[in-house]
C-alpha positions as CSV (number, residue, x, y, z in Angstrom):
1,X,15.0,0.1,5.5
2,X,11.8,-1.3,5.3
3,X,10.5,-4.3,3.0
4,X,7.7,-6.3,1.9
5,X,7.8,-9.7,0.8
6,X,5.0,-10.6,-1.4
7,X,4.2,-14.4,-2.2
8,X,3.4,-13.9,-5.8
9,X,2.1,-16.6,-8.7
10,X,5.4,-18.9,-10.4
11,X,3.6,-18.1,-13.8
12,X,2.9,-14.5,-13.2
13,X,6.4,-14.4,-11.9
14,X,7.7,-16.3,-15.1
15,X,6.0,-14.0,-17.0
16,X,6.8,-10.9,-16.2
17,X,10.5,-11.6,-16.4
18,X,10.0,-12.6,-20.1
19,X,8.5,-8.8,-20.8
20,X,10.1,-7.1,-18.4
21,X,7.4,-4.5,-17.4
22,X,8.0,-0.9,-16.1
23,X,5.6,-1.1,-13.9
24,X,3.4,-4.0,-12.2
25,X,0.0,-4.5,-10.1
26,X,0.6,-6.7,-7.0
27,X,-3.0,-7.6,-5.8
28,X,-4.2,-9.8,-2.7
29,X,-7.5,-11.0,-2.9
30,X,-9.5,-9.2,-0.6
31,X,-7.2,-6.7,-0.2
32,X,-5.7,-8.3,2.7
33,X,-2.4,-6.5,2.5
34,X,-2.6,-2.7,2.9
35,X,1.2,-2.4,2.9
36,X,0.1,1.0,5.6
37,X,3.9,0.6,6.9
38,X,5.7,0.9,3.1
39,X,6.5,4.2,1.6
40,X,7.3,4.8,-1.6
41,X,10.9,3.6,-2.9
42,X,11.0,0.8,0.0
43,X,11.7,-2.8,-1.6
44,X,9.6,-4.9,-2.4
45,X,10.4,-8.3,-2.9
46,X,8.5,-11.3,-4.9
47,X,8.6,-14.7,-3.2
48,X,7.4,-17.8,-5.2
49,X,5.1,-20.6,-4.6
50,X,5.8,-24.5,-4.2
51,X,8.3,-25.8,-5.3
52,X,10.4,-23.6,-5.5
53,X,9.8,-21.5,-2.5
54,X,12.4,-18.6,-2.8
55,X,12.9,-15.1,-3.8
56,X,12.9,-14.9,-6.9
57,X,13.0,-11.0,-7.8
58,X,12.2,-7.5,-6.0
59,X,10.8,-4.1,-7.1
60,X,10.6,-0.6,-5.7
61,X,7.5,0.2,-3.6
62,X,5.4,3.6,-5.2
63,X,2.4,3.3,-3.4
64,X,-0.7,1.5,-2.6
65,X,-4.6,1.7,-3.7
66,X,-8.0,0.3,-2.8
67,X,-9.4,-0.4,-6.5
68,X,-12.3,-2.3,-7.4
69,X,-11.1,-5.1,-9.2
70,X,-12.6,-4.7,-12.9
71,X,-10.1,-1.2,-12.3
72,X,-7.7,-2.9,-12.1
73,X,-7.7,-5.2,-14.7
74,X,-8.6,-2.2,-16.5
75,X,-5.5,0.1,-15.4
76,X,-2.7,-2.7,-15.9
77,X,-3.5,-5.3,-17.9
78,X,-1.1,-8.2,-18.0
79,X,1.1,-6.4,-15.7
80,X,-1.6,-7.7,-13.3
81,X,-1.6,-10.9,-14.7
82,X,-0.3,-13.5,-16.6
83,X,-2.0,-13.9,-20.2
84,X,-3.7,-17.2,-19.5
85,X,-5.5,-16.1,-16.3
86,X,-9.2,-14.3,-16.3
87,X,-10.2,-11.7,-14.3
């Protein structure tokens, strides 16, 4: 099985375990990642930041898209980011 391990934000992290999303938007800046080798249903797994340094949570993989980033915002709201961050 293939998997991805995403370092992910400790407040974005924090927060979407206090709403419990069905869905989320993980983003790279520059669109490093193209996760080319996932399909959809593979795991994907959220590590966190200093200090804790850990996985904290995972997901299932449904696919990946080239957006331009005001889309995104857009499309998913805070399930792209935590409340107190700005596009």
């Amino acid at each position: 099985m293939k998997y991805w391990v995403g370092t992910t934000d400790n407040n974005w992290f924090k927060y979407l375990s206090s709403i419990q999303p069905d869905e989320v938007n993980f983003w790279q800046p520059r669109g490093g990642a193209t996760y080319a080798d996932l399909t959809s249903g593979s795991l994907f797994l959220f590590k966190l930041k200093r200090p804790y340094n850990h996985i904290a949570g995972g997901a299932h993989f449904v696919k990946s898209t080239a957006l331009p980033m005001s889309m995104a915002w857009g499309a998913f709201g805070t399930k792209n980011r935590a409340p107190s961050s700005r596009p």
